[in-house]
PDB file of N, H, CA, C and O in Angstrom:
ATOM      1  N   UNK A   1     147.832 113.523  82.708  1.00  0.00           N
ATOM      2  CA  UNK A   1     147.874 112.421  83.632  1.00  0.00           C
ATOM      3  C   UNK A   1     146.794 112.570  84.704  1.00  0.00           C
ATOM      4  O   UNK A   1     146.338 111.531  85.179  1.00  0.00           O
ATOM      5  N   UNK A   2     146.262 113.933  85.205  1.00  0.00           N
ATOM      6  H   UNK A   2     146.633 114.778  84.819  1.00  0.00           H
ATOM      7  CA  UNK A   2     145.676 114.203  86.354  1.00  0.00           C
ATOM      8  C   UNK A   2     144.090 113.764  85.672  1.00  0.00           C
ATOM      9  O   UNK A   2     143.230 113.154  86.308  1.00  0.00           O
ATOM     10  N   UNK A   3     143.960 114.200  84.338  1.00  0.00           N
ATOM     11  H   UNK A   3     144.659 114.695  83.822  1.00  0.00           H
ATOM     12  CA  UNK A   3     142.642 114.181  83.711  1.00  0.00           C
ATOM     13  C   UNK A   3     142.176 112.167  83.830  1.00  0.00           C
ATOM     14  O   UNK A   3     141.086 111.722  84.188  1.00  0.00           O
ATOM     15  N   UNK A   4     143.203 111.484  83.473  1.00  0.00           N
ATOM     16  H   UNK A   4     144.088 111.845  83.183  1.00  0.00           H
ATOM     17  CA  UNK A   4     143.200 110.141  83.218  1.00  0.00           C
ATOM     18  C   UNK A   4     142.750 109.130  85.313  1.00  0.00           C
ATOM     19  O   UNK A   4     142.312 108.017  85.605  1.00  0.00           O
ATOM     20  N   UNK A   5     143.173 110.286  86.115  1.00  0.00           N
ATOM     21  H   UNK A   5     143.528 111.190  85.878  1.00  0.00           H
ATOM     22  CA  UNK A   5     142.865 109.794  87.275  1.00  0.00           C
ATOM     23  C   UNK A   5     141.028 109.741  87.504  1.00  0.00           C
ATOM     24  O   UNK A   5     140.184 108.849  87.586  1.00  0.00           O
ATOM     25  N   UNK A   6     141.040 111.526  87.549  1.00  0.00           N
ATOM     26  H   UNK A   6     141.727 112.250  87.482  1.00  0.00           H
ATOM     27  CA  UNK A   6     139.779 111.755  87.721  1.00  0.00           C
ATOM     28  C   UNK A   6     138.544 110.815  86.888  1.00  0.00           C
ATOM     29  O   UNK A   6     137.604 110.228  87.424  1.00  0.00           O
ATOM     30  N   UNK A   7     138.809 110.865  85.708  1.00  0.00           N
ATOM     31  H   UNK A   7     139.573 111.341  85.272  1.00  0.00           H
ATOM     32  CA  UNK A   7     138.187 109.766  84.645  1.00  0.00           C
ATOM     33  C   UNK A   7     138.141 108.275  85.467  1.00  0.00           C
ATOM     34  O   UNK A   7     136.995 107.925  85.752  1.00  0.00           O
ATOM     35  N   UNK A   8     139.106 107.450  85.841  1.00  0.00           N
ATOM     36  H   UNK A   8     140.036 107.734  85.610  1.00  0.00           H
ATOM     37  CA  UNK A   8     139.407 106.522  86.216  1.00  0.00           C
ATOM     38  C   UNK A   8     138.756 106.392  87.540  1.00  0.00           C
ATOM     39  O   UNK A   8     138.359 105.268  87.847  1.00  0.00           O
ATOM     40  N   UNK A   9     138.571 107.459  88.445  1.00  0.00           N
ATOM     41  H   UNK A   9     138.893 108.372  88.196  1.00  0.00           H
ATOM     42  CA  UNK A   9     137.583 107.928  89.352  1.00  0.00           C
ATOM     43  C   UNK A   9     136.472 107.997  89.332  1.00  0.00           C
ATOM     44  O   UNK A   9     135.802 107.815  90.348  1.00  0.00           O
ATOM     45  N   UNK A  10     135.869 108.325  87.977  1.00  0.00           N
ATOM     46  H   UNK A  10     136.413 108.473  87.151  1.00  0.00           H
ATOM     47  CA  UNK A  10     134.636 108.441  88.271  1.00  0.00           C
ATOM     48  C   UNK A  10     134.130 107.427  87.681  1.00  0.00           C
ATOM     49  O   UNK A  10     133.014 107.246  88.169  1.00  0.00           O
ATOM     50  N   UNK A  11     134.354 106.666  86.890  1.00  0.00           N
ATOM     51  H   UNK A  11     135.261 106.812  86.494  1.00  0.00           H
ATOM     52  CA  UNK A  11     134.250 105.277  86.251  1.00  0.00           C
ATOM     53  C   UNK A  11     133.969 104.089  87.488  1.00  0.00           C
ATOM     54  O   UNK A  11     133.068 103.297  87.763  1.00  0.00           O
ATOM     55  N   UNK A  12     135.104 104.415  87.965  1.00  0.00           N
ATOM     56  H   UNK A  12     135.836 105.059  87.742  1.00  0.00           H
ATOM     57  CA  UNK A  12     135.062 103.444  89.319  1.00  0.00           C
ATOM     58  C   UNK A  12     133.610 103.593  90.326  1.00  0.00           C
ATOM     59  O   UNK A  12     132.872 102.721  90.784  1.00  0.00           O
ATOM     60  N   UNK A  13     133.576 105.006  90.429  1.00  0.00           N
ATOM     61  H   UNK A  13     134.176 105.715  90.057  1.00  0.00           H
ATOM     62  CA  UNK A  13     131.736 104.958  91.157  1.00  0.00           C
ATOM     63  C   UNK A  13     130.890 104.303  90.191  1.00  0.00           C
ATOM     64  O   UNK A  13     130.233 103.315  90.522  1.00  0.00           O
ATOM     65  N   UNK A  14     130.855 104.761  89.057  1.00  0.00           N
ATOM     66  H   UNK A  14     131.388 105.563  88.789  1.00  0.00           H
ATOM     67  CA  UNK A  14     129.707 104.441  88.366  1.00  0.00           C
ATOM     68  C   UNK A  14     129.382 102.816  88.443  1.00  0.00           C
ATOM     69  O   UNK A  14     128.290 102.269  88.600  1.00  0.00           O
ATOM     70  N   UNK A  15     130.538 102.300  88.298  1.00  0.00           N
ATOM     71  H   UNK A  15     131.425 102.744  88.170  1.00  0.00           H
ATOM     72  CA  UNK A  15     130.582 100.437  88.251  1.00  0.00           C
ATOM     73  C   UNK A  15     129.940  99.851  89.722  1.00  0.00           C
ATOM     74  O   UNK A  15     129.206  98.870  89.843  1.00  0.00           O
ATOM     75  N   UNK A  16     130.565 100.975  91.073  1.00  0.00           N
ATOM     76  H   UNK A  16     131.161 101.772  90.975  1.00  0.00           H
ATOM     77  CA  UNK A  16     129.835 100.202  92.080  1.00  0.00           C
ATOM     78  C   UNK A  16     128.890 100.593  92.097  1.00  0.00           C
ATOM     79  O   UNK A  16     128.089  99.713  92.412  1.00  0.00           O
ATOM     80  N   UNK A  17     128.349 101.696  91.888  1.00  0.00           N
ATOM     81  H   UNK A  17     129.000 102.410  91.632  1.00  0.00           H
ATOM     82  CA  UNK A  17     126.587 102.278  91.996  1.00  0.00           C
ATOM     83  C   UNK A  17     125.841 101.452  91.310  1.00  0.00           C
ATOM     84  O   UNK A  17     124.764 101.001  91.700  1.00  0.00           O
ATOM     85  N   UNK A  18     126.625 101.107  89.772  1.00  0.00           N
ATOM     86  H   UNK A  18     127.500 101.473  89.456  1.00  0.00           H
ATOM     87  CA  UNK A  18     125.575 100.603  88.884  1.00  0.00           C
ATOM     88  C   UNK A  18     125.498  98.905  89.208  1.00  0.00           C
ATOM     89  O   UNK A  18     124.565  98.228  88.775  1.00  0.00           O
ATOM     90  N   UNK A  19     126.717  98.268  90.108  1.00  0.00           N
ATOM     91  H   UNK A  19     127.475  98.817  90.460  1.00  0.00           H
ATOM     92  CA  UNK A  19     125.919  96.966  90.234  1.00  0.00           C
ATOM     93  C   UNK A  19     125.467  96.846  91.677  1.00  0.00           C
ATOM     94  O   UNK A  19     125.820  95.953  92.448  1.00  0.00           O
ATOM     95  N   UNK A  20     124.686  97.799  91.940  1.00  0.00           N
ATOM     96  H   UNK A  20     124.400  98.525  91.314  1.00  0.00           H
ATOM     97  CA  UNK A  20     123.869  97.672  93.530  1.00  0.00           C
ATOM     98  C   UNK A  20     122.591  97.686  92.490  1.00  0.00           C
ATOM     99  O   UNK A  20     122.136  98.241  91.490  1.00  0.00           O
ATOM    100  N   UNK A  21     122.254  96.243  93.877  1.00  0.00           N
ATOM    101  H   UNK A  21     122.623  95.792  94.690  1.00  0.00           H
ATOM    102  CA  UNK A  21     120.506  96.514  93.420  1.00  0.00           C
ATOM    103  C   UNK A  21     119.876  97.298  93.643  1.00  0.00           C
ATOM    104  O   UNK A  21     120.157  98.096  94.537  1.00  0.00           O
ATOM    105  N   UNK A  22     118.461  97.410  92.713  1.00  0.00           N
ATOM    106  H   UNK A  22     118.232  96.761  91.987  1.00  0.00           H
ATOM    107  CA  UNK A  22     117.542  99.022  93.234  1.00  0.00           C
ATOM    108  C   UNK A  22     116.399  98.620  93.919  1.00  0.00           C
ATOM    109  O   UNK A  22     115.353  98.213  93.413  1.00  0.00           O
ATOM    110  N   UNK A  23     116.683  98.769  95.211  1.00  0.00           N
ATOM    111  H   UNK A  23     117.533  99.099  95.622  1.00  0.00           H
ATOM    112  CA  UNK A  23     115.189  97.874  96.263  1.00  0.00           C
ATOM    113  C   UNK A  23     113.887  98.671  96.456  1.00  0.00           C
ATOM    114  O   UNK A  23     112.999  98.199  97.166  1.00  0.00           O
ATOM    115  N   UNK A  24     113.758  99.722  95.922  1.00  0.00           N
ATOM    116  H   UNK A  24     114.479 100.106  95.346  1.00  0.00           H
ATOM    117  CA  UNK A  24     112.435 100.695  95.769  1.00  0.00           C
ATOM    118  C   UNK A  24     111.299  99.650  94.643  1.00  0.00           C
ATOM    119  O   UNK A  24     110.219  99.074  94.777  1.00  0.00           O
ATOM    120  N   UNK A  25     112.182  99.827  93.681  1.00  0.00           N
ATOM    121  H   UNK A  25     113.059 100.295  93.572  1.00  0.00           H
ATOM    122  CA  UNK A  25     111.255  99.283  92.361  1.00  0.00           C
ATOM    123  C   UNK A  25     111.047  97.731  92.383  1.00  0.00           C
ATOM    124  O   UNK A  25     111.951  97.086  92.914  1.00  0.00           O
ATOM    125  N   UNK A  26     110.434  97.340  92.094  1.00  0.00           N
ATOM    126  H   UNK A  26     109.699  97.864  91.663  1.00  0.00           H
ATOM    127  CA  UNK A  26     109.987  95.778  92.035  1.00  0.00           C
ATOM    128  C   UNK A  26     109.191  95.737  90.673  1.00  0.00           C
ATOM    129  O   UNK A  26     108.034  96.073  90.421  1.00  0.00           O
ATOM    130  N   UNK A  27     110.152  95.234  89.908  1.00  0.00           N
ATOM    131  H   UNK A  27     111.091  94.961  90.113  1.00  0.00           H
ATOM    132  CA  UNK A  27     109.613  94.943  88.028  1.00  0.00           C
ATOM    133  C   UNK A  27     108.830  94.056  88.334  1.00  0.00           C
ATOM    134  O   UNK A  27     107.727  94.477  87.985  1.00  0.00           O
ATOM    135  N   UNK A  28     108.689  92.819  88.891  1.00  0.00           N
ATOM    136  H   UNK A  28     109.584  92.477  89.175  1.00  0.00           H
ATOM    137  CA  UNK A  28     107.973  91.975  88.625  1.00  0.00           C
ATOM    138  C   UNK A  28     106.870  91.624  89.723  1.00  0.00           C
ATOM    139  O   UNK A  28     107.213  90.949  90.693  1.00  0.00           O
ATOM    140  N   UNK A  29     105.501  92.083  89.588  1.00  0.00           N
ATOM    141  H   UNK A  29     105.222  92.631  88.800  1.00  0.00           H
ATOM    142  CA  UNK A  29     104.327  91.863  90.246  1.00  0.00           C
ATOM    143  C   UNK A  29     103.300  90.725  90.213  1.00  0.00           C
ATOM    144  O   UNK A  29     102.974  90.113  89.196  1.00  0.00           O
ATOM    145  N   UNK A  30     102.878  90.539  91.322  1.00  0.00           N
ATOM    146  H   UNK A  30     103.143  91.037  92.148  1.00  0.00           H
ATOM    147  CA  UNK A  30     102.195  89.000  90.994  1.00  0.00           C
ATOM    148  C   UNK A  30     100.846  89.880  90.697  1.00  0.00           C
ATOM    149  O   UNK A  30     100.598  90.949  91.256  1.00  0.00           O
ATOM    150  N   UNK A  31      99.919  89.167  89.599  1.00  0.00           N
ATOM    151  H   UNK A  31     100.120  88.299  89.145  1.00  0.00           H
ATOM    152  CA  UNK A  31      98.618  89.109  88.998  1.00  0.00           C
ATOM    153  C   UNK A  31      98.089  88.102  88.840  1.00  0.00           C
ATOM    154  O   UNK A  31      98.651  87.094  88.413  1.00  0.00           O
ATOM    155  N   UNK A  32      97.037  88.175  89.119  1.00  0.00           N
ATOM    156  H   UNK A  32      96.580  88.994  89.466  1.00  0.00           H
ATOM    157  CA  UNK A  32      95.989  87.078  89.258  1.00  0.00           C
ATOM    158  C   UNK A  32      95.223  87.494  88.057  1.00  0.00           C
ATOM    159  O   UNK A  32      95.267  88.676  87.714  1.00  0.00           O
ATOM    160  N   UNK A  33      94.374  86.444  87.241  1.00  0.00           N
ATOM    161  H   UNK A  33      94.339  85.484  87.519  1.00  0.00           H
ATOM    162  CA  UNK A  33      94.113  86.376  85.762  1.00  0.00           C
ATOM    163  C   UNK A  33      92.459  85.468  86.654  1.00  0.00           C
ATOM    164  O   UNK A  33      92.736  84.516  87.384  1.00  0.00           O
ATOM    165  N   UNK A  34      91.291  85.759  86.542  1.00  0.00           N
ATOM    166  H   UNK A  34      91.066  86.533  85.949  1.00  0.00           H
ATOM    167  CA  UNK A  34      90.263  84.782  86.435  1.00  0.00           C
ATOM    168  C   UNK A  34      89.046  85.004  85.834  1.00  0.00           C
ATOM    169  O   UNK A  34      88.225  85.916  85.936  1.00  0.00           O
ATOM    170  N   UNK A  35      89.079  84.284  85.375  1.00  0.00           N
ATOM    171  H   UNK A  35      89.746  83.544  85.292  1.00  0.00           H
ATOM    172  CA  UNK A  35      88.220  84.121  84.218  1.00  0.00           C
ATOM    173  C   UNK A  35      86.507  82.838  84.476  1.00  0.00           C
ATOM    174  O   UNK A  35      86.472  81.753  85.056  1.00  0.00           O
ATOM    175  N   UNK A  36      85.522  83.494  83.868  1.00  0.00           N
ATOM    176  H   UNK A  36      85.550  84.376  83.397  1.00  0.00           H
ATOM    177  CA  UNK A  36      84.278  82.464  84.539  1.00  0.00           C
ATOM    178  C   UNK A  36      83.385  82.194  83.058  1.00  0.00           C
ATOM    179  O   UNK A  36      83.574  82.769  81.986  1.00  0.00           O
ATOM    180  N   UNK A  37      82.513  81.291  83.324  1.00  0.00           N
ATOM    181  H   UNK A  37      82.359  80.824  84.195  1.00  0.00           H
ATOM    182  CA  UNK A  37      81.849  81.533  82.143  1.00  0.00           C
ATOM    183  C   UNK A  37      80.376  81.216  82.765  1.00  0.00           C
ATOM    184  O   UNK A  37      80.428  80.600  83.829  1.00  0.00           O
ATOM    185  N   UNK A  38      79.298  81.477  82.368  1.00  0.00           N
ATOM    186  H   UNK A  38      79.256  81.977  81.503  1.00  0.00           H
ATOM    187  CA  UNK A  38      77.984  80.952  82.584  1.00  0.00           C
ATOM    188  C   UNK A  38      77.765  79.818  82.462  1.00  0.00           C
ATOM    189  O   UNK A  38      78.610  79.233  81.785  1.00  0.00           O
ATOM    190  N   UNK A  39      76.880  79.156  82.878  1.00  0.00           N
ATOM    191  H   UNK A  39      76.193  79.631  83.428  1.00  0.00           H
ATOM    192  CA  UNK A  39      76.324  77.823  82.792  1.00  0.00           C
ATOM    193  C   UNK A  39      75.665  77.520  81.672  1.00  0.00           C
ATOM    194  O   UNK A  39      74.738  76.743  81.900  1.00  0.00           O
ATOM    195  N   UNK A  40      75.782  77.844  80.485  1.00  0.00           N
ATOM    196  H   UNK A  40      76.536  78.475  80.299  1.00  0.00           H
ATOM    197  CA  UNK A  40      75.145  78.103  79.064  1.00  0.00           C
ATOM    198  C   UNK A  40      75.260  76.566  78.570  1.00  0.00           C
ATOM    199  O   UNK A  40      75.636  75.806  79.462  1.00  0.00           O
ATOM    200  N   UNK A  41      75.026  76.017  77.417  1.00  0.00           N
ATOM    201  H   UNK A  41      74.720  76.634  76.692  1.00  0.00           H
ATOM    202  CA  UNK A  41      75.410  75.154  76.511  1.00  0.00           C
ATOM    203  C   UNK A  41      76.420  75.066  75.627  1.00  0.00           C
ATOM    204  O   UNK A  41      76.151  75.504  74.509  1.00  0.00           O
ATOM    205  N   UNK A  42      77.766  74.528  75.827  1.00  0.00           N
ATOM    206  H   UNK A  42      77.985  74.172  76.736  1.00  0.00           H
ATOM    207  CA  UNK A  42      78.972  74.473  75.047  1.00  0.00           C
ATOM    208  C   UNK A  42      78.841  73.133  74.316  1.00  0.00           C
ATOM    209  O   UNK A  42      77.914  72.324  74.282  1.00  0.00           O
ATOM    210  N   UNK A  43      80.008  73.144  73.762  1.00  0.00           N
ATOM    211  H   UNK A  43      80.761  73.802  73.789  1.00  0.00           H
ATOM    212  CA  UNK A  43      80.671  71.823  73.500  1.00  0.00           C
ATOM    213  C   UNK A  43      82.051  72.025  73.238  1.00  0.00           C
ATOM    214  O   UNK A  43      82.659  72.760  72.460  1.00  0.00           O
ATOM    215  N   UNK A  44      82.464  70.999  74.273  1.00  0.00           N
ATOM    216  H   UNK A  44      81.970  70.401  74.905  1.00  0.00           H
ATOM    217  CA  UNK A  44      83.981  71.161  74.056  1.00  0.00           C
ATOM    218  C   UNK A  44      84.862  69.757  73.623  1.00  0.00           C
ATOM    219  O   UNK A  44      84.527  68.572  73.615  1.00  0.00           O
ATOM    220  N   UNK A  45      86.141  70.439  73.268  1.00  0.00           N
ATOM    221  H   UNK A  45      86.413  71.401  73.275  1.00  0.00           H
ATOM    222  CA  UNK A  45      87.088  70.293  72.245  1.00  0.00           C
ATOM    223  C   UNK A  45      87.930  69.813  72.670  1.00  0.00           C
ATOM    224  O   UNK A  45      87.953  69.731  73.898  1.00  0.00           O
ATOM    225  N   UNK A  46      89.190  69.180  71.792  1.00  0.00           N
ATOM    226  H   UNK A  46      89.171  69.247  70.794  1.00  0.00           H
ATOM    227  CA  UNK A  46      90.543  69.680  72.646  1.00  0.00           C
ATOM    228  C   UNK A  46      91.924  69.860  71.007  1.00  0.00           C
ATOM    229  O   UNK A  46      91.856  69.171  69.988  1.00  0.00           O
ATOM    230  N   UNK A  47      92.809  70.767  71.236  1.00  0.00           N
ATOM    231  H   UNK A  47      92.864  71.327  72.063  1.00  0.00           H
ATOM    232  CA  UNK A  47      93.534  70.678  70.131  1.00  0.00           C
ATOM    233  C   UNK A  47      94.786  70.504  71.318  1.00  0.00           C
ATOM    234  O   UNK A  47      95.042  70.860  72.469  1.00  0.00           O
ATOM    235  N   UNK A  48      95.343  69.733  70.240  1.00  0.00           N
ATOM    236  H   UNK A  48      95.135  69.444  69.306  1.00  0.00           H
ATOM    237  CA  UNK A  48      96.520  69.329  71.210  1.00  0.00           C
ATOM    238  C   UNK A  48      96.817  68.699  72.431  1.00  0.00           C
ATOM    239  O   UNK A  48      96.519  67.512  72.568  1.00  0.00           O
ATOM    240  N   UNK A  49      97.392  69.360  73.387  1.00  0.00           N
ATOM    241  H   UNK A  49      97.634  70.324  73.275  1.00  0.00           H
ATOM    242  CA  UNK A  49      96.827  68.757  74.944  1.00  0.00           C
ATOM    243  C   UNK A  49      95.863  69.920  75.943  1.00  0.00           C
ATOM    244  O   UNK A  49      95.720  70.000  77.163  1.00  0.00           O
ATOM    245  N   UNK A  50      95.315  70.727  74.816  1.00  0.00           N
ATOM    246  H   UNK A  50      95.431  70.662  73.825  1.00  0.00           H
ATOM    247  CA  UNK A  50      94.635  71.946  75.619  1.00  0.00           C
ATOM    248  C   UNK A  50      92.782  71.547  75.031  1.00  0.00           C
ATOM    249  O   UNK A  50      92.405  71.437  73.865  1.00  0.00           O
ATOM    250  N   UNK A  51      92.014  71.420  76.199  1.00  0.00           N
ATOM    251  H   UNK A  51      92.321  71.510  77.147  1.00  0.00           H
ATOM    252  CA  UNK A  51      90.685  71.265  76.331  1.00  0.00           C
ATOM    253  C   UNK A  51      89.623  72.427  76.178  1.00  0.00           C
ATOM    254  O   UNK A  51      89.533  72.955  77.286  1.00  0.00           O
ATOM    255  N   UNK A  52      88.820  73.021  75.317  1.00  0.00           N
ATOM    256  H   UNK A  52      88.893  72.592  74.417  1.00  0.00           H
ATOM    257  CA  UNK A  52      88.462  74.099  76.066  1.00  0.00           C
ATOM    258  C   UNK A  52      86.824  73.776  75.333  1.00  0.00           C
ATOM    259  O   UNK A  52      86.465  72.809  74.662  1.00  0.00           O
ATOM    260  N   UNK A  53      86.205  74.752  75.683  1.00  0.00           N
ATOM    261  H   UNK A  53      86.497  75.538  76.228  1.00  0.00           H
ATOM    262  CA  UNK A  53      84.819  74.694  75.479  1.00  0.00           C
ATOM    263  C   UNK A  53      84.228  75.689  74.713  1.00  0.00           C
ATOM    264  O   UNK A  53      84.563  76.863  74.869  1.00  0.00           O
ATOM    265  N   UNK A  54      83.588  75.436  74.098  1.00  0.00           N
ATOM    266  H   UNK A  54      83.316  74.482  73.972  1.00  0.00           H
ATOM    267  CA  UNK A  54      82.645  76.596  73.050  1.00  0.00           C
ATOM    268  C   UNK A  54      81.561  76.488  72.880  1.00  0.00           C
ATOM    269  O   UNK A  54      80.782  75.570  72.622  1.00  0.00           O
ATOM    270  N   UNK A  55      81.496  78.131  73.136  1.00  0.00           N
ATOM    271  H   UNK A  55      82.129  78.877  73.346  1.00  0.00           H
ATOM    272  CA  UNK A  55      79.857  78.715  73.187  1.00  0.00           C
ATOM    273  C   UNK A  55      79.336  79.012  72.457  1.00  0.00           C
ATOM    274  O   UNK A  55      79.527  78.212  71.541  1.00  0.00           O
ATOM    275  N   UNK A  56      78.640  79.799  72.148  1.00  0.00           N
ATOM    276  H   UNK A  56      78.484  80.449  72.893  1.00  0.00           H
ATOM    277  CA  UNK A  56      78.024  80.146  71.319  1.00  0.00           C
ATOM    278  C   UNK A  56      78.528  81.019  70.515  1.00  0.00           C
ATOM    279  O   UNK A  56      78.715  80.941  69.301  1.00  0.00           O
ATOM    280  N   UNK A  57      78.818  82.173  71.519  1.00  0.00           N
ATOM    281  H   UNK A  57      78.665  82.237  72.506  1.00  0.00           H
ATOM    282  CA  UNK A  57      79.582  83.137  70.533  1.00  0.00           C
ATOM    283  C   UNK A  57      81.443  83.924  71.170  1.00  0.00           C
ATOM    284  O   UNK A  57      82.029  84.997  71.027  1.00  0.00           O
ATOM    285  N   UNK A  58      81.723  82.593  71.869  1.00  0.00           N
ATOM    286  H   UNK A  58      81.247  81.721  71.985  1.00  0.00           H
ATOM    287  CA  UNK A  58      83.233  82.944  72.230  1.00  0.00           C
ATOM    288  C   UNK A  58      83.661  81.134  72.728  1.00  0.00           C
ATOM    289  O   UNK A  58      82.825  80.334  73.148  1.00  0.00           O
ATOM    290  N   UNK A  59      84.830  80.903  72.574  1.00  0.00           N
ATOM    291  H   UNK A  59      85.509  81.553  72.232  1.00  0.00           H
ATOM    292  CA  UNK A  59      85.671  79.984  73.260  1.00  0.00           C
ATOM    293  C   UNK A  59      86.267  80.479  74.561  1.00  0.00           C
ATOM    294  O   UNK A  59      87.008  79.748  75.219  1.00  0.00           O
TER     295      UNK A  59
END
């Protein structure tokens, strides 16, 4: 019976520890993505509702 407390005890921490948030870590970071191209000669496209331009030797 004494074993079934302690168990029941420590279960009980684990549930409140484990639903506190963890405010150190931050999963999700903002990034910035930019991208340029030269003033070269393309011709552009569009498939779908997306426009893009092509170079010579990349889109």
């Amino acid at each position: 019976m004494k074993i079934k407390k302690i168990i029941s005890g420590i279960m009980a921490v684990l549930i409140v520890f484990g639903a506190m948030p963890v405010f150190s870590v931050n999963p999700v970071q903002d990034y910035a993505v930019t991208a340029s191209a030269a003033d070269d000669d393309y011709t552009e496209g569009t498939y779908e509702s997306m426009t893009y331009r092509k170079y010579g030797d990349h889109i």
